[in-house]
FIKOLZA-1660 file (N, C-alpha, C; in steps of 0.1 Angstrom, whole numbers, plus 5000, padded with zeros to 4 digits):
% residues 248
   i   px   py   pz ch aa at
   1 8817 7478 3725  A  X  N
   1 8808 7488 3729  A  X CA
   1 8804 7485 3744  A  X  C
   2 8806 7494 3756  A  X  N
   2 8798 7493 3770  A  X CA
   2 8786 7493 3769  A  X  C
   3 8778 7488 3778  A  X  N
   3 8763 7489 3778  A  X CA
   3 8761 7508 3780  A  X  C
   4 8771 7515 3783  A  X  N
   4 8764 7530 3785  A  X CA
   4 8762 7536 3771  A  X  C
   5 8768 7529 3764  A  X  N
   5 8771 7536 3748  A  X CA
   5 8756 7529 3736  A  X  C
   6 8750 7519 3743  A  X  N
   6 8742 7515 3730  A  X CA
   6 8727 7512 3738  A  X  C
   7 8720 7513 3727  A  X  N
   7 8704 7516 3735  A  X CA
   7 8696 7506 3723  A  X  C
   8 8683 7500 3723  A  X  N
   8 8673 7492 3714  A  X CA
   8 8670 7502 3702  A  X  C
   9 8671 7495 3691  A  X  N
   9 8659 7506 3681  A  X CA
   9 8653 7490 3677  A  X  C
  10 8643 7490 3681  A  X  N
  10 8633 7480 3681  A  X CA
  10 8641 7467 3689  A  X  C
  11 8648 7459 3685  A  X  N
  11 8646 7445 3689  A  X CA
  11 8665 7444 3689  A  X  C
  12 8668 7453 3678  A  X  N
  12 8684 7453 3673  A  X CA
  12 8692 7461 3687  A  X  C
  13 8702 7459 3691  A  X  N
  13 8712 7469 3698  A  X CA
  13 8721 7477 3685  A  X  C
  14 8720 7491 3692  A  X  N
  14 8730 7501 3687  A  X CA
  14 8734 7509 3693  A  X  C
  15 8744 7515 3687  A  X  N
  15 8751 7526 3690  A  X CA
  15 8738 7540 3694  A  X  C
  16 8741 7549 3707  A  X  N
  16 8733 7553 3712  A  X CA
  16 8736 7563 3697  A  X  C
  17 8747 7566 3692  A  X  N
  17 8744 7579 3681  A  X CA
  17 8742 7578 3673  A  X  C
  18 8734 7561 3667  A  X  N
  18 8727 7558 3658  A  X CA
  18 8716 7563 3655  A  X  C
  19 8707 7561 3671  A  X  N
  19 8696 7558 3672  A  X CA
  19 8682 7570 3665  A  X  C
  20 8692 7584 3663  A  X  N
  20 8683 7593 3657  A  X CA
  20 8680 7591 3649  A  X  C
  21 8690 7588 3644  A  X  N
  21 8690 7591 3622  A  X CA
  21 8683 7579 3621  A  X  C
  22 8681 7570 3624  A  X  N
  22 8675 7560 3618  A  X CA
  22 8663 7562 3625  A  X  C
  23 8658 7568 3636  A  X  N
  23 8644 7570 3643  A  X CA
  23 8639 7578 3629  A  X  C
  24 8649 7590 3627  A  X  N
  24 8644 7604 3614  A  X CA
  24 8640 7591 3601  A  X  C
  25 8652 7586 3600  A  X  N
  25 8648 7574 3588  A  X CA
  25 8630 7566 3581  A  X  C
  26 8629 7562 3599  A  X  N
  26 8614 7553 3598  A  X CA
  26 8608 7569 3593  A  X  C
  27 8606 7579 3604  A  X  N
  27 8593 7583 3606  A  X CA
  27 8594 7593 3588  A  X  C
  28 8607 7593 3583  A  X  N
  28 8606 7603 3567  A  X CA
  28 8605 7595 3561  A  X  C
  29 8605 7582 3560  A  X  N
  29 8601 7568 3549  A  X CA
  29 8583 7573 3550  A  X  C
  30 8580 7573 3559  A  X  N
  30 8564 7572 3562  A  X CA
  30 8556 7578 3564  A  X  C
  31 8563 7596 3558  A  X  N
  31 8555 7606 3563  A  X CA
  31 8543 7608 3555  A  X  C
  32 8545 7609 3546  A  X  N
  32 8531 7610 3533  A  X CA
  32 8519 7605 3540  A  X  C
  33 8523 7592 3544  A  X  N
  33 8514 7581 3547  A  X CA
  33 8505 7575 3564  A  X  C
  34 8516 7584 3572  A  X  N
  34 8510 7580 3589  A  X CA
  34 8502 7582 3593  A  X  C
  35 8493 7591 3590  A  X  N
  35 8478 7594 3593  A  X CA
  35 8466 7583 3589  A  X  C
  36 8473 7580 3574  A  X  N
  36 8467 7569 3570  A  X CA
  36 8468 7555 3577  A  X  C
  37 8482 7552 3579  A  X  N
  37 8486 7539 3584  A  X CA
  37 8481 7540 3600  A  X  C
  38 8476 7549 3609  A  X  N
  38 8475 7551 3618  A  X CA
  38 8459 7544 3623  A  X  C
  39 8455 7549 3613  A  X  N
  39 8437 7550 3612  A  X CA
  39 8438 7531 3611  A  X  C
  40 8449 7530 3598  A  X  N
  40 8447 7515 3596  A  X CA
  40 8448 7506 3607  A  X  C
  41 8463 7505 3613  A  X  N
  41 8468 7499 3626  A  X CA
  41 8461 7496 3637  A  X  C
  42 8451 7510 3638  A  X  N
  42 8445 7510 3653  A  X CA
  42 8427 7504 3650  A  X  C
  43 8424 7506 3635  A  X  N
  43 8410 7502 3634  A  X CA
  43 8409 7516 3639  A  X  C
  44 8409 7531 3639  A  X  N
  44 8403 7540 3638  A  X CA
  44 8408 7544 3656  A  X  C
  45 8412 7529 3667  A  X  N
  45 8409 7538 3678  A  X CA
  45 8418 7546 3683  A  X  C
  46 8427 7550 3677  A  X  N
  46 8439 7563 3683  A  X CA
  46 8432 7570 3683  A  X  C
  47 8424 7575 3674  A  X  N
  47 8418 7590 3680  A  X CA
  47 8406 7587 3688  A  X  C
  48 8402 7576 3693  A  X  N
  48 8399 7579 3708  A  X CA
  48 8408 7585 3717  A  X  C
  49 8418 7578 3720  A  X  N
  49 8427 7578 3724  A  X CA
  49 8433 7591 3728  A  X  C
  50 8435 7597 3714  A  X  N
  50 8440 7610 3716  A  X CA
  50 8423 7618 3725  A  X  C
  51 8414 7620 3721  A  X  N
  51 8401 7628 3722  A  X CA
  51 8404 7624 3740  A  X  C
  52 8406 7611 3742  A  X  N
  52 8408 7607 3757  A  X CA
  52 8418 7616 3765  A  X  C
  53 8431 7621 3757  A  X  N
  53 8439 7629 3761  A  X CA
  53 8436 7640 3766  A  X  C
  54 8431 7643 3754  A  X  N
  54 8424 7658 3755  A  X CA
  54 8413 7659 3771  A  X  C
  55 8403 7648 3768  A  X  N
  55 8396 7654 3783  A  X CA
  55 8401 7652 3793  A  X  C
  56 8413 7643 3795  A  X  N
  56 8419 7647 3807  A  X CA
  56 8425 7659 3810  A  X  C
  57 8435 7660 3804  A  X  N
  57 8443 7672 3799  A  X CA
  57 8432 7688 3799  A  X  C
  58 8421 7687 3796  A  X  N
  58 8413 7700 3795  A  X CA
  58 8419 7711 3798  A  X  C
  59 8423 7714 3784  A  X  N
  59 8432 7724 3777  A  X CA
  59 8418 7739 3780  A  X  C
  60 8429 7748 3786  A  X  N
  60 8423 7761 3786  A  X CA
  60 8426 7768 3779  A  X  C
  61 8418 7779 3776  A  X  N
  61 8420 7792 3767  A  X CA
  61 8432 7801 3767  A  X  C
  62 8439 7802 3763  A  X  N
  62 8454 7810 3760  A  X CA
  62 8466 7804 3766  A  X  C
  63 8466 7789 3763  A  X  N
  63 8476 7784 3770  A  X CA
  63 8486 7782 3759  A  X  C
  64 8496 7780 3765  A  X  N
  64 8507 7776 3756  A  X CA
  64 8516 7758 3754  A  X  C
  65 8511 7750 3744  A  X  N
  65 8517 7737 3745  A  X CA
  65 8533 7735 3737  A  X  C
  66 8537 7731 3742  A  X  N
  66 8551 7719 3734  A  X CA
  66 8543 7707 3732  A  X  C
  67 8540 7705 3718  A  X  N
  67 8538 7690 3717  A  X CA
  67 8554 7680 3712  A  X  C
  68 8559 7674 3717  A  X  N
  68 8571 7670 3710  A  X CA
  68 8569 7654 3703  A  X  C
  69 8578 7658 3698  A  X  N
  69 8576 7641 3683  A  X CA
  69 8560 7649 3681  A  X  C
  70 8558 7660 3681  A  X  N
  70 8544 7661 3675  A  X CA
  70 8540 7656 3661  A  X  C
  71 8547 7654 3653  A  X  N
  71 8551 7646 3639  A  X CA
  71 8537 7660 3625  A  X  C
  72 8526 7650 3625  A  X  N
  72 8519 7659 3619  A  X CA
  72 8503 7667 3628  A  X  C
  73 8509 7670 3637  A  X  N
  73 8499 7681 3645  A  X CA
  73 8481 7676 3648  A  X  C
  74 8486 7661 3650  A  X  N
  74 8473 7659 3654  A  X CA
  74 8469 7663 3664  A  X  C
  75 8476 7662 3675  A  X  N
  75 8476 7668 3693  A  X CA
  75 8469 7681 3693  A  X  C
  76 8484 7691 3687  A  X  N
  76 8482 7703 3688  A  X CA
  76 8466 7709 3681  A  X  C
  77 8463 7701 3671  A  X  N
  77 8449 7703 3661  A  X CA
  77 8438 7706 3678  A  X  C
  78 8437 7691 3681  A  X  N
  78 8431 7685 3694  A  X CA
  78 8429 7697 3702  A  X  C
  79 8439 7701 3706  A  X  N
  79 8447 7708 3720  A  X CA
  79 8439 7723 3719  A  X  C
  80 8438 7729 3707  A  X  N
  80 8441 7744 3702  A  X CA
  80 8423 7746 3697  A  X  C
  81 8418 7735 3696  A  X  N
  81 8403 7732 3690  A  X CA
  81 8397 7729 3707  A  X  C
  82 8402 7727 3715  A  X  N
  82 8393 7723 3729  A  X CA
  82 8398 7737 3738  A  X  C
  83 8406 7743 3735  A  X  N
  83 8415 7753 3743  A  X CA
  83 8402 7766 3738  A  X  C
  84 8398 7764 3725  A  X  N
  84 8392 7780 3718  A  X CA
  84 8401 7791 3711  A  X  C
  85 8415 7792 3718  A  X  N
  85 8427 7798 3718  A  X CA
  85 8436 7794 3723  A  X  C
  86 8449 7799 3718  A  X  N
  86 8463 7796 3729  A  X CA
  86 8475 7796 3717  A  X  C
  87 8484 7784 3722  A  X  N
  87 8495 7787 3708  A  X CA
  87 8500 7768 3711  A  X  C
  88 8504 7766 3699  A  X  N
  88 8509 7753 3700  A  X CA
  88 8525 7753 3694  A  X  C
  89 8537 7750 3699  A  X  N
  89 8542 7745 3689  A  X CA
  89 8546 7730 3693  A  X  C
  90 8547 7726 3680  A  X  N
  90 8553 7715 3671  A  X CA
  90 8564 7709 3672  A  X  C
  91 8574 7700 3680  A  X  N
  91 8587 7697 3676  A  X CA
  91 8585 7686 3669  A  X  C
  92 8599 7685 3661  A  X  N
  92 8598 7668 3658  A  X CA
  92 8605 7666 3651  A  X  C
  93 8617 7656 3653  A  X  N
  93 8631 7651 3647  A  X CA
  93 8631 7653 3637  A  X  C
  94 8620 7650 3626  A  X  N
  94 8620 7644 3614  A  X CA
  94 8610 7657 3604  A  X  C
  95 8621 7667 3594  A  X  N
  95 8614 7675 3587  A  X CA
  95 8601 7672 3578  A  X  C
  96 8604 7662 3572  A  X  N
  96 8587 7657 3564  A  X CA
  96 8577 7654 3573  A  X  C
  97 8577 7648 3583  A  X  N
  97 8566 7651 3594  A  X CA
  97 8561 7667 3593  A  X  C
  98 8570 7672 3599  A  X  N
  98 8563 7685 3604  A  X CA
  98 8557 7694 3586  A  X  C
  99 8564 7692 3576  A  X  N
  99 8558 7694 3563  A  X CA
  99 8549 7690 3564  A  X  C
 100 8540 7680 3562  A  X  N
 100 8528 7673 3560  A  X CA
 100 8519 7682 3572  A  X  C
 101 8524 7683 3585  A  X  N
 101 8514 7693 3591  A  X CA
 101 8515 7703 3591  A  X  C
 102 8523 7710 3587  A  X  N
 102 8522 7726 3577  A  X CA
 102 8511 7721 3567  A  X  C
 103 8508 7717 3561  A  X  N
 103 8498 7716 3550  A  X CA
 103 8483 7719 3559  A  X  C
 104 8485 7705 3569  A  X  N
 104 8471 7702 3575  A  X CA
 104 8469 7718 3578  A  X  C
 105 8479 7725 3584  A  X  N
 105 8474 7737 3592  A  X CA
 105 8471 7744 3585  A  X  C
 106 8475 7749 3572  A  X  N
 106 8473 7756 3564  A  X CA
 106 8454 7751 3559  A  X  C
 107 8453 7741 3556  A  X  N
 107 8439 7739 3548  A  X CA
 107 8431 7740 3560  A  X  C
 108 8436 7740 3573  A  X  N
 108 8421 7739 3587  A  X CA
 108 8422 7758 3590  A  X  C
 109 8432 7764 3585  A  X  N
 109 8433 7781 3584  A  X CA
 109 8438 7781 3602  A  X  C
 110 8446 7769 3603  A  X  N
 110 8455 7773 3615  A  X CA
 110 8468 7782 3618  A  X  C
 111 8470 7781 3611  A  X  N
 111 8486 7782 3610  A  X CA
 111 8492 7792 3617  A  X  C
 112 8482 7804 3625  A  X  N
 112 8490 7816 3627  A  X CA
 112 8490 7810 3643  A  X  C
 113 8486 7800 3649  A  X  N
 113 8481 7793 3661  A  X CA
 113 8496 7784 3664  A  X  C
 114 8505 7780 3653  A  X  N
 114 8512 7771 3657  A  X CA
 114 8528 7778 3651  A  X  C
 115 8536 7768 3653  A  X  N
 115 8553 7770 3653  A  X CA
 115 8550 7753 3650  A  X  C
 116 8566 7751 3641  A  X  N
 116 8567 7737 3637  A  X CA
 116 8584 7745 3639  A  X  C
 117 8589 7734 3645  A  X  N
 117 8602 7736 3648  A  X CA
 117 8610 7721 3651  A  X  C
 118 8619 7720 3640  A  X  N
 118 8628 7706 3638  A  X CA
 118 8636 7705 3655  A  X  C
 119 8638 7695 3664  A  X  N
 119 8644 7697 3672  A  X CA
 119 8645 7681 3677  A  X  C
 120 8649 7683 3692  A  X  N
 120 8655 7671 3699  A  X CA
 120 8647 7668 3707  A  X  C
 121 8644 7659 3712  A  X  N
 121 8633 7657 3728  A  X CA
 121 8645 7660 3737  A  X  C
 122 8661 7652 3739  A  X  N
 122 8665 7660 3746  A  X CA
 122 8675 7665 3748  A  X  C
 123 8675 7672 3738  A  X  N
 123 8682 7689 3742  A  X CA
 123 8669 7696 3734  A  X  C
 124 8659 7702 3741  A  X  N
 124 8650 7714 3739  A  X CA
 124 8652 7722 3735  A  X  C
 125 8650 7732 3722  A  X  N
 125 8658 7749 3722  A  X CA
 125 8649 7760 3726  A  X  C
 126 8645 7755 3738  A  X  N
 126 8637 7765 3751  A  X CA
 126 8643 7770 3761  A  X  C
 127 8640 7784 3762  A  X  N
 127 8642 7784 3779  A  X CA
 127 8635 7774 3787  A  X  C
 128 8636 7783 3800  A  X  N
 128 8633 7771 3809  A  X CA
 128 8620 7778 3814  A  X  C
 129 8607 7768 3822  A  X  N
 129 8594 7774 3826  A  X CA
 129 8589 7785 3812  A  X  C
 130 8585 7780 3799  A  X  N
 130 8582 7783 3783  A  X CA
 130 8567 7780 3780  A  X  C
 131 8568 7773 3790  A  X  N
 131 8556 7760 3783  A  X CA
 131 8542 7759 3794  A  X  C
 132 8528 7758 3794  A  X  N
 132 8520 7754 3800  A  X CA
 132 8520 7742 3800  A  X  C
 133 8515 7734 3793  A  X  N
 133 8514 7723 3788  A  X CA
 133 8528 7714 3781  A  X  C
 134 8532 7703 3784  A  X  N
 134 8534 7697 3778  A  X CA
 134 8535 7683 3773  A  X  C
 135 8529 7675 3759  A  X  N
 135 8526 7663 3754  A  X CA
 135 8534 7657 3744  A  X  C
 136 8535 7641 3746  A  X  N
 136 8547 7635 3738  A  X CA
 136 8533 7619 3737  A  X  C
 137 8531 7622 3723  A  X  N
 137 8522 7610 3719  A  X CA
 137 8527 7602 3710  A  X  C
 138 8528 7589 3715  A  X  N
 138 8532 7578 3706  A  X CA
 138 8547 7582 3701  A  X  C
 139 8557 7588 3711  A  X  N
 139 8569 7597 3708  A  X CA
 139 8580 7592 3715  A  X  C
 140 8578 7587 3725  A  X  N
 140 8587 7587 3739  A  X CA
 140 8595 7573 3739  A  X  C
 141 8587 7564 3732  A  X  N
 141 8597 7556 3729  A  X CA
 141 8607 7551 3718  A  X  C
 142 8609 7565 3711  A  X  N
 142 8618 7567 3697  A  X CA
 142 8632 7570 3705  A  X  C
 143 8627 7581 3714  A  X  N
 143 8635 7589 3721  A  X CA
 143 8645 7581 3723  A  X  C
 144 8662 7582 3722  A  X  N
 144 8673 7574 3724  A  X CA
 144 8674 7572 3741  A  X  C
 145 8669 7581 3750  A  X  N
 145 8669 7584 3762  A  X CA
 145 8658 7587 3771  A  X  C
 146 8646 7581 3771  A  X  N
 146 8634 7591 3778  A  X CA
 146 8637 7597 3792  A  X  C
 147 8644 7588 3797  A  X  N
 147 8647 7600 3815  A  X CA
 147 8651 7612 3813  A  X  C
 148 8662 7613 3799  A  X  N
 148 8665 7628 3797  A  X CA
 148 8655 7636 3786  A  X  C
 149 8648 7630 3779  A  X  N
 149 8637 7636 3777  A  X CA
 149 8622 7643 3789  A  X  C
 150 8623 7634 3795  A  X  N
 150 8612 7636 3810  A  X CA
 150 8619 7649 3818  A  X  C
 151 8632 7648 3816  A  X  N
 151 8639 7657 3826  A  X CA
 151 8641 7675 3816  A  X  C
 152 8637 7669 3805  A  X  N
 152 8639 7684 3794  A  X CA
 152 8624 7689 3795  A  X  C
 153 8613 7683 3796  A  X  N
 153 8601 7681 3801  A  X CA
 153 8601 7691 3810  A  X  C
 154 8604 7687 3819  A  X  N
 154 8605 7695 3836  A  X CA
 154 8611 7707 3838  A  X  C
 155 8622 7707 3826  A  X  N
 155 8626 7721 3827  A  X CA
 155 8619 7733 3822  A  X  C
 156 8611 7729 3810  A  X  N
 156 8604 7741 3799  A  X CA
 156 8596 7742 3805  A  X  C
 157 8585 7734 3814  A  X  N
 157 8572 7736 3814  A  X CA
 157 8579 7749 3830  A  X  C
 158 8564 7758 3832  A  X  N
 158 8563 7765 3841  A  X CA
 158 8558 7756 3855  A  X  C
 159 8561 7766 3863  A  X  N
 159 8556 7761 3875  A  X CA
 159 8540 7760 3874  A  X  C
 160 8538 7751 3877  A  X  N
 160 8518 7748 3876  A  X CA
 160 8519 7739 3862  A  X  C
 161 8527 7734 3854  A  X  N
 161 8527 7731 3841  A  X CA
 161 8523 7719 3842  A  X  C
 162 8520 7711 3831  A  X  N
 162 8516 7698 3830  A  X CA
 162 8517 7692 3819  A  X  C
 163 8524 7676 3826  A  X  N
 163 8532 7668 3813  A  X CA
 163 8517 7657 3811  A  X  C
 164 8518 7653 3796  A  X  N
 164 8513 7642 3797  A  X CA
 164 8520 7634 3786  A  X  C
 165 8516 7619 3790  A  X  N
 165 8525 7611 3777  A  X CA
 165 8514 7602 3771  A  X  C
 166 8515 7601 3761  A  X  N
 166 8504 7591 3756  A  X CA
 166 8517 7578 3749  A  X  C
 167 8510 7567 3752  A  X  N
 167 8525 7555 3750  A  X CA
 167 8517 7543 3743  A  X  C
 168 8520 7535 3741  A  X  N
 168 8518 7525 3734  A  X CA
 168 8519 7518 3751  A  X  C
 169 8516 7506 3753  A  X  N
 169 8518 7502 3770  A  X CA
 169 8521 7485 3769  A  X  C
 170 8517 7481 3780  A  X  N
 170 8514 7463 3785  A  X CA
 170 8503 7458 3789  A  X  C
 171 8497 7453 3781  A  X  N
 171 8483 7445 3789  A  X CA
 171 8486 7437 3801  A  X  C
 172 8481 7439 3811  A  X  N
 172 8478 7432 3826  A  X CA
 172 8478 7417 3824  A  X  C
 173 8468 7413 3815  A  X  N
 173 8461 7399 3818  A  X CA
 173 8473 7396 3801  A  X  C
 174 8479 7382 3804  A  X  N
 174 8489 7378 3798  A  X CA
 174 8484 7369 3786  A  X  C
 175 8471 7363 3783  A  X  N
 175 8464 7361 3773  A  X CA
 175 8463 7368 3760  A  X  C
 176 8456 7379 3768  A  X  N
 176 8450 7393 3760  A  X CA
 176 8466 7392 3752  A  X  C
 177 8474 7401 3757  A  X  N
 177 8489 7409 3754  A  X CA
 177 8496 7398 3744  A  X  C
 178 8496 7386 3747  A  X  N
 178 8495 7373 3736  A  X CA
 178 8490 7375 3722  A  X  C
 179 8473 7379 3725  A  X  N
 179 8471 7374 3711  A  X CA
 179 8469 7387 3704  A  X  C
 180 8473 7405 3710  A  X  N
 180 8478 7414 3706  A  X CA
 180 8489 7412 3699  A  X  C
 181 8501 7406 3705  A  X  N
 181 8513 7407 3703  A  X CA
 181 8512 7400 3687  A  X  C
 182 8499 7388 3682  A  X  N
 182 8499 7378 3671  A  X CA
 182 8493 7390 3662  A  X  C
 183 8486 7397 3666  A  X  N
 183 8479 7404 3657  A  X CA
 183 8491 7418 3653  A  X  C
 184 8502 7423 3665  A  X  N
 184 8509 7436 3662  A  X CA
 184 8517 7426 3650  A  X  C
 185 8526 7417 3653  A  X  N
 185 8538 7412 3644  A  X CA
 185 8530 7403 3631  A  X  C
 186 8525 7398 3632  A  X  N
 186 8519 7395 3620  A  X CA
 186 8509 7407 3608  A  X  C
 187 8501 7413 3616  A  X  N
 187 8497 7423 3607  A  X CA
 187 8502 7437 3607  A  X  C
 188 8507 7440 3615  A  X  N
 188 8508 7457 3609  A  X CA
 188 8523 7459 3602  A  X  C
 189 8536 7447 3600  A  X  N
 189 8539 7455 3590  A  X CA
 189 8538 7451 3576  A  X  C
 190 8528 7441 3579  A  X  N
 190 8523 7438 3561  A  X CA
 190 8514 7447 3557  A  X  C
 191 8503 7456 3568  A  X  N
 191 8499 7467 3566  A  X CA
 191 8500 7479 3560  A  X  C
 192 8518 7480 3567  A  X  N
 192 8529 7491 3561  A  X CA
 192 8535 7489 3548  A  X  C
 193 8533 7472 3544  A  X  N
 193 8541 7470 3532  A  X CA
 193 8527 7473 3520  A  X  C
 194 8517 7473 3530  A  X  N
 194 8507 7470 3513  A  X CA
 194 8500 7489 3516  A  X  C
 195 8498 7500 3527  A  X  N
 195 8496 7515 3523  A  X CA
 195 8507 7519 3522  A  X  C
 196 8521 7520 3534  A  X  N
 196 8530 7530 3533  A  X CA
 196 8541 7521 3522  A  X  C
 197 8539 7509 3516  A  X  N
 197 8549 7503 3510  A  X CA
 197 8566 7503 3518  A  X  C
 198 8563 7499 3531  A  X  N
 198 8575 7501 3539  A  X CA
 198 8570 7493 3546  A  X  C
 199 8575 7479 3547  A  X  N
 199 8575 7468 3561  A  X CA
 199 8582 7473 3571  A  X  C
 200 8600 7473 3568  A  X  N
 200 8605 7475 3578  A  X CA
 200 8602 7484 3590  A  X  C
 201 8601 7495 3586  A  X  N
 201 8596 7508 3594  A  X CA
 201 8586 7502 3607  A  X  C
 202 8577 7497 3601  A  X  N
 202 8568 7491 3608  A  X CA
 202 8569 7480 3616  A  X  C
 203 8576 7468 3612  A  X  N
 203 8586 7462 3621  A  X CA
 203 8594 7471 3633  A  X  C
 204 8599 7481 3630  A  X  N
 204 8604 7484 3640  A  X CA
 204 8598 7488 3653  A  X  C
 205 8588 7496 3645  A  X  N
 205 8574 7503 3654  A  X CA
 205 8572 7492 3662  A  X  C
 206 8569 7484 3656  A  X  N
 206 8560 7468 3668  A  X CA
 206 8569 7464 3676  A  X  C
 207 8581 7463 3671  A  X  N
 207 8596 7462 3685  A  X CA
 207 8597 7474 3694  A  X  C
 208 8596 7481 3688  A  X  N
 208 8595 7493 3698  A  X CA
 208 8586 7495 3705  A  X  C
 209 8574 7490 3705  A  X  N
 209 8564 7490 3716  A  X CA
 209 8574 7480 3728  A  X  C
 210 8572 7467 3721  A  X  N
 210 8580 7459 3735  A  X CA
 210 8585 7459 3741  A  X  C
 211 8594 7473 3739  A  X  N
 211 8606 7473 3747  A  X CA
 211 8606 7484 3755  A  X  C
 212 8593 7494 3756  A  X  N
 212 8588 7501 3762  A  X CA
 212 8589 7497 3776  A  X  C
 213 8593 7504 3784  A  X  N
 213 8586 7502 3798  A  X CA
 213 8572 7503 3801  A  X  C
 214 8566 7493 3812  A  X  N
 214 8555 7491 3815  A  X CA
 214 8546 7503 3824  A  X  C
 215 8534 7504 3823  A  X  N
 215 8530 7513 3833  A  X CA
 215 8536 7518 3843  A  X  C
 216 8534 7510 3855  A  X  N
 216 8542 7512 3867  A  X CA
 216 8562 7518 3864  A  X  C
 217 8561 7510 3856  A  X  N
 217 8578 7511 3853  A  X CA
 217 8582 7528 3845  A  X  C
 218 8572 7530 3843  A  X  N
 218 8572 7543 3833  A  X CA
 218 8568 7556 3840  A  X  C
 219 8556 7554 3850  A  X  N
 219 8554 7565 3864  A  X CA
 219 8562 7569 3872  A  X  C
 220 8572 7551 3875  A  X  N
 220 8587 7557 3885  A  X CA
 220 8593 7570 3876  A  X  C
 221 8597 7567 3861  A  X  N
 221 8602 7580 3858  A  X CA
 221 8597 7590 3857  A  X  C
 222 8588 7588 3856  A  X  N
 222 8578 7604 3852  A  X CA
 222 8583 7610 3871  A  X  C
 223 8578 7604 3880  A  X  N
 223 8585 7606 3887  A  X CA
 223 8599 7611 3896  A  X  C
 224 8605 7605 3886  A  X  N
 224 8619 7608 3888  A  X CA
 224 8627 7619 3881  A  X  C
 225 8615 7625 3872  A  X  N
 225 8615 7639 3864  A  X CA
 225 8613 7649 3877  A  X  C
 226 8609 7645 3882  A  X  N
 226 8600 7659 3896  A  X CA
 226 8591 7658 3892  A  X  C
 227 8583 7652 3886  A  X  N
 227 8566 7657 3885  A  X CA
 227 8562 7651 3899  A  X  C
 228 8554 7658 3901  A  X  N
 228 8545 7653 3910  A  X CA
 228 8527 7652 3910  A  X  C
 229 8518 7645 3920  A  X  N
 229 8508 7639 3916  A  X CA
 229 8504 7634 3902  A  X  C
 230 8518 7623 3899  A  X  N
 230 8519 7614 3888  A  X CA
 230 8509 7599 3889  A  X  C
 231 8502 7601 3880  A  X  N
 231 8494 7591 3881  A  X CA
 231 8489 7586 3867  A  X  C
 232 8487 7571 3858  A  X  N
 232 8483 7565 3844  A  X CA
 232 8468 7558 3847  A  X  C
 233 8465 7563 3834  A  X  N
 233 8454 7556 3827  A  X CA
 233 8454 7547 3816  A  X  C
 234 8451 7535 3820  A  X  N
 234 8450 7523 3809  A  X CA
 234 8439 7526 3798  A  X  C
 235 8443 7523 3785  A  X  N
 235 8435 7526 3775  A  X CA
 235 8431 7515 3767  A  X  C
 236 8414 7509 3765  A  X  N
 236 8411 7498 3756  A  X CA
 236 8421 7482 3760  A  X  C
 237 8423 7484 3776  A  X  N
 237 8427 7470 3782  A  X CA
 237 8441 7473 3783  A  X  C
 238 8445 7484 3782  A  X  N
 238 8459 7485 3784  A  X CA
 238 8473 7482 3774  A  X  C
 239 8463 7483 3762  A  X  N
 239 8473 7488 3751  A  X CA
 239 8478 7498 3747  A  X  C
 240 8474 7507 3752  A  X  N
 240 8479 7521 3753  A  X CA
 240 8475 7530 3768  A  X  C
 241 8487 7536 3776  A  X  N
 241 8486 7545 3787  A  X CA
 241 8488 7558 3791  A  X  C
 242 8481 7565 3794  A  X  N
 242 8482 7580 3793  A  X CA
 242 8485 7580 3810  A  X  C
 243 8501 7592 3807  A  X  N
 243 8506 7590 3820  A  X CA
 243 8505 7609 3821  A  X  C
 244 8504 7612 3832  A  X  N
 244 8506 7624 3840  A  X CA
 244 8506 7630 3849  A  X  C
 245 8515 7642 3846  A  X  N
 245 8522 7648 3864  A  X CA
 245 8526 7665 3859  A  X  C
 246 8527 7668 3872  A  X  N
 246 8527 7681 3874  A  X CA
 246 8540 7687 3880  A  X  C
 247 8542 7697 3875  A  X  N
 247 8556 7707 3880  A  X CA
 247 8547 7717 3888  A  X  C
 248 8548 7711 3901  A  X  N
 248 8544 7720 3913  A  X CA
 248 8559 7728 3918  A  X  C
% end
């Protein structure tokens, strides 16, 4: 196999036309259960995190989002509750994801607010300039490809449109990111083994952070989408980064 043909799914090399089905694999092993395991992993603080998104992002009234890998519609919940109005939809590789947030929507009496649609980050089944808004949380590094995700990005959203990415990231200070790194590989997928009764899944998740690109490293592309006035925010020491830019 050429290096053009195979990409990381966590720590392993594979074949680039592996890398979905087994992305679909983790996230339908652990759908019942991510909300839960989410709350667990972070000690509650992703939904800072996300609520952080949101007030940057300060979602207006009748706007229209793409949330992608939206999984179970926590964003879009977020987005559509700070907006007053607008429309959200939903993509996301993996059918039992988006099930589980059909339910959510249904019991919060959302539902006529949103679209849940099975799809690709990148090949989009949009026109092009579709979108106001568009957000990829905790998503972008499943993706077999993010430049060509960033660049399907750029095409949907409208002119004035706005990307943001919420990521898993790199701590600055090399200590810190150390005794993170003791606490990600040691506890969260015995976390996953003792709610979602799924280690591996979770093992992969924690490789898959690492092999993320870094802040800076992850702006060049946002950049290299055409956004412009692209600029990140470090979150809780820089474990997680909210990156964004604009289709001027």
């Amino acid at each position: 196999m050429s290096d053009q043909n195979t990409t990381h799914f966590g720590f392993e090399t594979v074949p680039e036309s592996e890398k979905a089905g087994r992305v679909r694999g983790v996230f339908s092993s652990v759908a019942s259960r991510y909300d839960v395991m989410n709350d667990a992993m972070s000690l509650g603080i992703h939904r800072l995190w996300k609520d952080a998104m949101m007030d940057w992002l300060a979602p207006r009234p009748g706007q229209r989002l793409l949330d992608v890998a939206g999984g179970t519609g926590d964003i879009s919940f977020r987005f559509l509750k700070r907006a007053g109005s607008g429309h959200a939809t939903v993509l996301d590789l993996t059918e039992p994801m988006l099930a589980e947030g059909r339910q959510r929507a249904e019991a919060a009496r959302m539902a006529g607010s949103l679209d849940w649609v099975v799809g690709d980050a990148m090949a989009l089944p949009f026109a092009d300039n579709s979108f106001d808004v568009y957000t990829i949380s905790f998503g972008i590094r499943n993706v077999t490809r993010p430049q060509d995700a960033l660049a399907e990005a750029f095409r949907v959203l409208r002119p004035g449109g706005r990307l943001m990415v919420l990521e898993f990231s790199t701590i600055p200070t090399p200590a810190l990111q150390w005794a993170y790194d003791r606490y990600s590989f040691n506890l969260i997928p015995a976390m996953g083994q003792a709610i979602a009764n799924d280690r591996d899944s979770y093992q992969y998740l924690v490789e898959s952070i690492r092999r993320f690109p870094d802040q800076e490293t992850f702006l060049g592309m946002v950049r290299s989408a055409g956004f412009e006035q692209a600029k990140y925010r470090n979150l809780t020491l820089g474990i997680a980064a909210l990156h964004s830019g604009w289709k001027l």
